[in-house]
C-alpha positions as CSV (number, residue, x, y, z in Angstrom):
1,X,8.9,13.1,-39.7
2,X,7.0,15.3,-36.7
3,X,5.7,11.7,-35.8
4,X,8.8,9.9,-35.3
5,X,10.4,13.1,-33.7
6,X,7.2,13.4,-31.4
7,X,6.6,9.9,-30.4
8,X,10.2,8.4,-31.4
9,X,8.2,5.4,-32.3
10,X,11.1,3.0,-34.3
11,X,8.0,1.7,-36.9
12,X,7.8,5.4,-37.8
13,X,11.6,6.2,-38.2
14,X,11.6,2.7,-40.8
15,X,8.7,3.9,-42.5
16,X,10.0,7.7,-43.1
17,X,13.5,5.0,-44.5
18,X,11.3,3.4,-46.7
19,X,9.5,6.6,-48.1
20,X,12.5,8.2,-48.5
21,X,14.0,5.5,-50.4
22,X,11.3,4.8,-52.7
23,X,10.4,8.4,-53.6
24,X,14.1,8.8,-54.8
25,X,13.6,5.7,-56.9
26,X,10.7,7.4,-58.9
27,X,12.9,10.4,-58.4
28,X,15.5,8.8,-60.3
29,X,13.5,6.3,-62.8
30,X,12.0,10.1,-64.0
31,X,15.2,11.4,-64.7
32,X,15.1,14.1,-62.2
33,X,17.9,12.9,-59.8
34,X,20.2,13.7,-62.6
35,X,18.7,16.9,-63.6
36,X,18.4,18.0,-60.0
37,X,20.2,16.4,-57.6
38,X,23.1,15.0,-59.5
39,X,23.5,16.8,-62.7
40,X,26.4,15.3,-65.4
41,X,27.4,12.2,-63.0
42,X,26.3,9.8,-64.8
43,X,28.0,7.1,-62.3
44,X,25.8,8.2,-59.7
45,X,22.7,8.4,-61.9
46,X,23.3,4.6,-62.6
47,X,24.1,3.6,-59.2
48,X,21.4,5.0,-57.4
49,X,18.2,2.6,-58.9
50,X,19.7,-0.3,-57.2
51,X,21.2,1.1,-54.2
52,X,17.5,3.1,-53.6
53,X,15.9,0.4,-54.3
54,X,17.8,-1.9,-51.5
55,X,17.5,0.8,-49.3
56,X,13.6,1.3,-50.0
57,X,13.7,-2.6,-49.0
58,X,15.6,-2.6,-46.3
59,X,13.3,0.5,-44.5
60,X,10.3,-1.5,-45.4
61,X,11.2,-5.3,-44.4
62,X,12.8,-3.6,-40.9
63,X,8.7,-1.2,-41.0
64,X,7.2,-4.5,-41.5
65,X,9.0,-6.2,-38.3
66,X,8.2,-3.5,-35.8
67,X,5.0,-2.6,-37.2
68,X,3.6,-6.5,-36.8
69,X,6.3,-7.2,-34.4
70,X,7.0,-10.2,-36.0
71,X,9.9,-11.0,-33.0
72,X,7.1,-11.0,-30.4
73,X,4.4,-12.6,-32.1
74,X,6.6,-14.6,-34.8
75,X,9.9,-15.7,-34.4
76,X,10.7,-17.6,-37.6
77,X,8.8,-15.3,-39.5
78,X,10.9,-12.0,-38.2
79,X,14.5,-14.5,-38.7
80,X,13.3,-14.7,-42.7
81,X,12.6,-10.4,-42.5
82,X,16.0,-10.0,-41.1
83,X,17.4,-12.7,-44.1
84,X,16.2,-10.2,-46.6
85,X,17.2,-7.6,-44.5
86,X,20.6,-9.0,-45.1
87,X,20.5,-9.7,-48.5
88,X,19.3,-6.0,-49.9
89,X,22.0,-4.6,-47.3
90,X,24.9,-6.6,-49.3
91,X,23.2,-6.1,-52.8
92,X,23.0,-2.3,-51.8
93,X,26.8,-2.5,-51.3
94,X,27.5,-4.3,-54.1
95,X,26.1,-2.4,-56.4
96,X,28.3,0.5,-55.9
97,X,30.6,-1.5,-58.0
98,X,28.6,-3.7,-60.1
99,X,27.9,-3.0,-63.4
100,X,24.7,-1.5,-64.3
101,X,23.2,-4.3,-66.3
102,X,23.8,-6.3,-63.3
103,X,22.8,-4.5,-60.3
104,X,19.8,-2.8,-61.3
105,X,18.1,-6.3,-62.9
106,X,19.1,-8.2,-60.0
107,X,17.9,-5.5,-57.4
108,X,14.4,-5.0,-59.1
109,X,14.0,-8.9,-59.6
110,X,14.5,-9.3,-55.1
111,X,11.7,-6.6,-54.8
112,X,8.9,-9.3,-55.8
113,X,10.4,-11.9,-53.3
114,X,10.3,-9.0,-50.8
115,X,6.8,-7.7,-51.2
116,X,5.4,-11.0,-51.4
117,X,7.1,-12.6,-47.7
118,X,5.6,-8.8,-46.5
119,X,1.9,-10.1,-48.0
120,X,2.7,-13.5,-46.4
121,X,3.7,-11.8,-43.2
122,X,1.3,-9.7,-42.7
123,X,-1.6,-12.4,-43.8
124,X,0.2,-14.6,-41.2
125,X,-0.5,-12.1,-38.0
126,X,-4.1,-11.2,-39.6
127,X,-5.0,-14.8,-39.0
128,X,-3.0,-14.3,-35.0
129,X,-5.5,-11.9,-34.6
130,X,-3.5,-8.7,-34.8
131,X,-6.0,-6.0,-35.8
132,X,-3.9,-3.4,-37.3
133,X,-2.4,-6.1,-39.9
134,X,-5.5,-6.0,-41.6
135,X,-4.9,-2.0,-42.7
136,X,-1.3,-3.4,-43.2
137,X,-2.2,-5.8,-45.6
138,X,-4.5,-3.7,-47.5
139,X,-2.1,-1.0,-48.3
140,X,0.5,-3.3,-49.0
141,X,-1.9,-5.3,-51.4
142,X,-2.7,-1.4,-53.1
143,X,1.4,-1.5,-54.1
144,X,1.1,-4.4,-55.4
145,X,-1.4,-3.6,-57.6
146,X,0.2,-0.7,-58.7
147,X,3.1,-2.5,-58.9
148,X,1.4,-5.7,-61.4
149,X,-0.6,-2.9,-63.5
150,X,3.0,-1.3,-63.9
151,X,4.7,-4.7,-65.2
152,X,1.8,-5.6,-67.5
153,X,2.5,-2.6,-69.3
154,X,6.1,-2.8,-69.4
155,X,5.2,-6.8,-71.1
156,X,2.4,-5.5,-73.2
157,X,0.1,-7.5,-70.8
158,X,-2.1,-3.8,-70.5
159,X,-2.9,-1.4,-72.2
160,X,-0.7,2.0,-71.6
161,X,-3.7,4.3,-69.9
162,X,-3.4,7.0,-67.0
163,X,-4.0,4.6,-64.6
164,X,-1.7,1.8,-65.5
165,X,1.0,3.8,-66.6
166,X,1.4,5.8,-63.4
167,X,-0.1,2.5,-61.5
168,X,2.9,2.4,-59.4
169,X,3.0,6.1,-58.3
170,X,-1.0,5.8,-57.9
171,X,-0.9,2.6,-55.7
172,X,2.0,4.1,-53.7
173,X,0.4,6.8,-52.8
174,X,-2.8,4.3,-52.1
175,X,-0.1,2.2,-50.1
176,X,1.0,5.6,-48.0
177,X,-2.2,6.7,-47.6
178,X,-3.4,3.3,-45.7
179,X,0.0,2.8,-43.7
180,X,-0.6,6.3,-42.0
181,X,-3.9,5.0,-40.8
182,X,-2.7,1.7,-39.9
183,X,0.2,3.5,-38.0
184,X,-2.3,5.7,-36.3
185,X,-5.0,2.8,-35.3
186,X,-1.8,1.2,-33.8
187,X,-0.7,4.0,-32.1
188,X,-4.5,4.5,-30.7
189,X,-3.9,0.9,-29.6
190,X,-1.0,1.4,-27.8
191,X,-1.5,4.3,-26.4
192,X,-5.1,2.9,-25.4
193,X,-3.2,-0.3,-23.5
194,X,-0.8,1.9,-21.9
195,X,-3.7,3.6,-20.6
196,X,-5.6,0.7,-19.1
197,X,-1.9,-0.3,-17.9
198,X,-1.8,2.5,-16.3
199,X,-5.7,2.6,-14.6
200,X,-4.6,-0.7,-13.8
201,X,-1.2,-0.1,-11.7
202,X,-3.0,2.9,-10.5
203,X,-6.2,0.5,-9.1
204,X,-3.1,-2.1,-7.9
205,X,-1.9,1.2,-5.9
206,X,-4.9,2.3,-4.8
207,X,-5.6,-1.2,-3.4
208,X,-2.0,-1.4,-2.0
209,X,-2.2,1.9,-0.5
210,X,-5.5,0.8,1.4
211,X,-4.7,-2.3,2.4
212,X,-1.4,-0.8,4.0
213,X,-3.0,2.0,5.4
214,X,-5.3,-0.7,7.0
215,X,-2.8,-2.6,8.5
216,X,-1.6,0.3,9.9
217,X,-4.2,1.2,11.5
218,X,-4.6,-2.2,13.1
219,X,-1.0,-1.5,14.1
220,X,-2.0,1.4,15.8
221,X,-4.8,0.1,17.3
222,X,-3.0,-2.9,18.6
223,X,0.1,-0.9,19.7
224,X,-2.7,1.4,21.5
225,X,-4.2,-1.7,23.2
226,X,-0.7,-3.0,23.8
227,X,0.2,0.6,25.6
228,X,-3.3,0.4,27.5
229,X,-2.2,-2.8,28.7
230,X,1.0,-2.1,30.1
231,X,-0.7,1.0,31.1
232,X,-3.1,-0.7,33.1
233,X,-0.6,-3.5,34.0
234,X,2.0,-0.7,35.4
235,X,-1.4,0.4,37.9
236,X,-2.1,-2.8,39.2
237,X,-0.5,-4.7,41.9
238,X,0.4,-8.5,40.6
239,X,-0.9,-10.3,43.8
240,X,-4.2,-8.9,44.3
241,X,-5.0,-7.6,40.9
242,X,-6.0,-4.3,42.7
243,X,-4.4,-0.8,42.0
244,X,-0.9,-0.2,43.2
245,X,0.6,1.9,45.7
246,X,2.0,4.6,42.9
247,X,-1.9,4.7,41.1
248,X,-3.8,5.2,44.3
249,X,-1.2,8.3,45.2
250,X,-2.3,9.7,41.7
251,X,-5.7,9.1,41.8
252,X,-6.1,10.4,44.9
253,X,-4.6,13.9,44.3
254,X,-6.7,14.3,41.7
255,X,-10.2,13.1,44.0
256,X,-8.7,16.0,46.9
257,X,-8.4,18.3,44.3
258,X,-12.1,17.6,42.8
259,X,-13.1,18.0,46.9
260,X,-11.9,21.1,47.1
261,X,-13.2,22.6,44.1
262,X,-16.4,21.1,44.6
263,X,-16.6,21.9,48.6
264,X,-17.3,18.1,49.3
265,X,-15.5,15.7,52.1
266,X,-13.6,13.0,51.5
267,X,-12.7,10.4,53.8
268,X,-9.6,7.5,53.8
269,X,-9.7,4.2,55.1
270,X,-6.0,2.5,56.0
271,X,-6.5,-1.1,56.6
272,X,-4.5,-3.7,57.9
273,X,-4.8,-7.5,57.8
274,X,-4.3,-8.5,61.9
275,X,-1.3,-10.8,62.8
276,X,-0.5,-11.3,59.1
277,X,2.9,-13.0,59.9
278,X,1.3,-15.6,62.0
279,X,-0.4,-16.5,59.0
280,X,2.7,-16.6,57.0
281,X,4.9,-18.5,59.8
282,X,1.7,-21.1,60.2
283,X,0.8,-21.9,57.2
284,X,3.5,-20.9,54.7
285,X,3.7,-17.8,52.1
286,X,1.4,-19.4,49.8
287,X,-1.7,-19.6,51.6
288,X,-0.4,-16.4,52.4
289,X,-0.6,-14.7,49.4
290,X,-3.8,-16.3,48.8
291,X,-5.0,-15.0,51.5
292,X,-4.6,-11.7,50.5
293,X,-5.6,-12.4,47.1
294,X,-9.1,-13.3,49.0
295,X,-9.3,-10.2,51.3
296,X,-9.1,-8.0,48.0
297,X,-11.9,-9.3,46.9
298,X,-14.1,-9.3,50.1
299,X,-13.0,-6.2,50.5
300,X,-13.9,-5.1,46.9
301,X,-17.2,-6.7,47.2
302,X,-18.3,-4.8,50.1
303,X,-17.7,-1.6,48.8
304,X,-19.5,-2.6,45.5
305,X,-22.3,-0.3,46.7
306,X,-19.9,2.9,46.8
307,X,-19.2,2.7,43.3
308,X,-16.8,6.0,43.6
309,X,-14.8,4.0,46.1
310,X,-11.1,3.8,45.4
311,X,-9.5,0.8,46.5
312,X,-6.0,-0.1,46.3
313,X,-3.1,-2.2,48.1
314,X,-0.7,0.3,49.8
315,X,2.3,-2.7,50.7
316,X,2.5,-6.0,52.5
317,X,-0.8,-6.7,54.6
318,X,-2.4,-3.2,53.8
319,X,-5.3,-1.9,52.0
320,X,-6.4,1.3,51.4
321,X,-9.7,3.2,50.6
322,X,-10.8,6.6,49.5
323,X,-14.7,7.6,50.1
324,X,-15.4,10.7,48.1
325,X,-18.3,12.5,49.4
326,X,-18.3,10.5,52.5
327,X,-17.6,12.3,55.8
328,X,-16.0,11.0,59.1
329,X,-19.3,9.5,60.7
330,X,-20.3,7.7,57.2
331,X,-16.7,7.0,56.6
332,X,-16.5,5.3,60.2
333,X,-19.6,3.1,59.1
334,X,-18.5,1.3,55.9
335,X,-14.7,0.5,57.6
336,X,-17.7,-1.2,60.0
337,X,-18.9,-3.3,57.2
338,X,-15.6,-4.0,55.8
339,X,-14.6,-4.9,59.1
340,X,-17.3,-7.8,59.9
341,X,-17.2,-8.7,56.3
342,X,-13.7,-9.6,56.8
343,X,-14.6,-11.7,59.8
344,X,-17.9,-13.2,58.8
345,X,-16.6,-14.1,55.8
346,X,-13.8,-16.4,57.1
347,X,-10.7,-17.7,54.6
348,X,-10.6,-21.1,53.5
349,X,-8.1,-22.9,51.4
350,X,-8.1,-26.5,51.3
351,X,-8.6,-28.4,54.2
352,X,-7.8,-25.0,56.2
353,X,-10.5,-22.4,57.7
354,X,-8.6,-19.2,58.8
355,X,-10.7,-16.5,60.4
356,X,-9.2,-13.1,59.3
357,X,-9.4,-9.7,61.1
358,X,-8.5,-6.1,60.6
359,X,-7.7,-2.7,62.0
360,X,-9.0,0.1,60.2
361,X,-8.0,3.9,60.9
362,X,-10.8,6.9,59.2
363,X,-9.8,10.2,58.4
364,X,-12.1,12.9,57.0
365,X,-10.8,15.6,55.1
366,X,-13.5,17.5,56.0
367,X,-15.4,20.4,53.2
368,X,-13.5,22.0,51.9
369,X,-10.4,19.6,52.1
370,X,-7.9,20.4,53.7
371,X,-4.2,19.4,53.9
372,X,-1.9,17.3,50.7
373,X,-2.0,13.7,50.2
374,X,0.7,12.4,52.7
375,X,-0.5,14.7,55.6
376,X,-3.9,12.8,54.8
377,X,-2.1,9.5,54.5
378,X,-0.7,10.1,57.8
379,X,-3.4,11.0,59.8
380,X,-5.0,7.8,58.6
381,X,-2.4,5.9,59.9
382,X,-2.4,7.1,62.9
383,X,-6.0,6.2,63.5
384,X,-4.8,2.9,62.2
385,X,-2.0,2.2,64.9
386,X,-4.6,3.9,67.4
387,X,-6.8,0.6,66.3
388,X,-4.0,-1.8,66.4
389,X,-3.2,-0.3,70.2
390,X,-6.9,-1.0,71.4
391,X,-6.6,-4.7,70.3
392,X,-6.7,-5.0,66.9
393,X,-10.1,-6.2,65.2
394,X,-11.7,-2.8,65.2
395,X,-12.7,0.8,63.5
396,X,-10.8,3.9,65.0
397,X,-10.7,7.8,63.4
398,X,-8.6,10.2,63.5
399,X,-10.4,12.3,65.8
400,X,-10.2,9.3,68.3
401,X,-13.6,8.5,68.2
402,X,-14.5,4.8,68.6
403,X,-16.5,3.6,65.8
């Protein structure tokens, strides 16, 4: 009973049926049913064999099913269990109205057929492999010899001793005894298979869990790439491949504001391509655009050697440079270099050979730096237009020097 309550296991709700059942069959064969529990009825006392005796049938063919679950394992099998099932269900019922010398013969005569399809049953899984059918079958075959010793004594097959007298109660008892075991080693087995079930859906979530977790992080690390992309792609111009107007303003505040803290100078360089349009008009937009595509990278190239050069397109023909640590003299000498570079280099595309010039303005901030970015900017570009005035094709600073 604290089992079944416990575990609500429905092999050991049929099993506490059958035990019930049977006891109050020994209860009534010994007369003490109608002593004890229904004293002077003597309809009752002759009813109750054969309606115990059904029900101790019914509890133990329905034990039988779950406990080897026949439906699972053995589907003709369990339809012959719930046959009998039947049968002692409609005998039970019966006999609450059929004479005595009828019910009780007929009722004690269908327990052989019963126990022996629960032998056959129960050899039948043995041989499927089903390990606790083996206890099953031994317990059952302990009630049966009980149950033989009691008939050969009743036939005068035996003679009447302790042991074959009370063979029934004593091979019950045997029969008890092993079912308790065999309901325990299947409840270690169950509860044994729910545990690997359950390491095993715990390994399947572990596994899940870290295989998710992993594409996630190659999510991230893609959606970081992705945004460091765009990133980059947002800082770059899409002509030249060099950094944009908008970059080169940031970057540069933050090289004036290292100057200053630093007490270094820092020059700019504003460069314009000379009689860009001509280009454009002459030889279409194209060529054009490649030809600034190739002044980007001369001019990168020569200022491979600064290596904390900034270089960036400012909009249409113009390029822009930032020197840090560079004053005005030294900053006057590589807008020199880019200068002849330009020239030297000469632009070819196709069939055509275009020679290219430019018109550089320098400003130095000076140490410390003085003055914001646009101030800065602008002084630069006025050194620039100073260039342009003097005939384009050459290098002028902010302090009007001639480089």
């Amino acid at each position: 009973m604290a089992l079944w309550l416990s575990l609500r296991d429905a092999s050991y709700f049929w099993y506490l049926v059958h035990l019930s059942a049977f006891g109050l069959v020994l209860f009534t064969l010994n007369g003490l049913g109608f002593e004890y529990l229904w004293p002077g009825s003597t309809w009752m006392n002759d009813r109750m064999v054969p309606l115990s005796a059904c029900l101790a049938q019914i509890g133990m063919q329905q034990f039988a099913r779950v406990f080897l679950g026949l439906r699972e394992q053995w589907p003709r099998g369990d339809r012959v269990s719930l046959l009998l099932i039947a049968f002692f269900a409609l005998l039970g019922v019966a006999s609450t109205w059929l004479p005595y010398h009828i019910a009780t013969p007929v009722a004690g005569a269908a327990v052989l057929p019963s126990i022996a399809w629960i032998a056959i049953a129960s050899v039948a899984m043995v041989r499927r492999g089903y390990a606790p059918a083996r206890l099953f079958l031994l317990a059952w075959a302990m009630f049966l010899l009980g149950t033989g010793l009691f008939v050969a004594v009743a036939f005068g097959l035996a003679p009447k001793t302790f042991f074959t007298e009370y063979g029934v109660q004593i091979g019950s008892a045997l029969e008890m005894l092993l079912l308790s075991i065999a309901l325990g080693h299947r409840y270690a087995q169950f509860r044994n298979e729910n545990e690997r079930i359950v390491s095993d859906a715990k390994a399947q979530l572990e596994h899940k869990v870290e295989l998710r977790t992993t594409e996630l992080r190659s999510a991230l690390v893609q959606l970081e790439d992705a945004h460091a992309r765009l990133r980059e792609s947002s800082q770059r111009d899409a002509l030249t491949g060099l950094h944009n107007r908008t970059h080169f303003r940031d970057r540069f505040d933050a090289l004036l504001r290292q100057a200053r803290e630093h007490h270094r100078p820092l020059s700019l360089l504003m460069i314009d391509l000379d009689n860009f349009k001509s280009i454009n008009d002459r030889y279409g937009h194209l060529i054009g655009d490649e030809c600034l595509r190739w002044a980007a990278r001369t001019l990168g190239h020569a200022l491979r050697p600064h290596q904390d050069a900034l270089l960036a397109r400012f909009g249409g023909e113009e390029f822009v440079v930032v020197l840090p640590g560079l004053n005005l003299t030294a900053a006057a000498q590589v807008a020199e270099d880019l200068r002849h570079h330009l020239r030297e280099s000469a632009f070819r595309s196709g069939s055509y050979e275009i020679t290219v010039t430019a018109s550089i303005g320098v400003h130095a901030a000076g140490s410390p730096a003085s003055g914001g970015v646009d101030p800065l900017l602008q002084l630069a570009d006025q050194a620039l237009y100073r260039a342009k005035a003097d005939g384009r094709d050459c290098v002028r600073t902010s302090h009007g020097e001639v480089a």
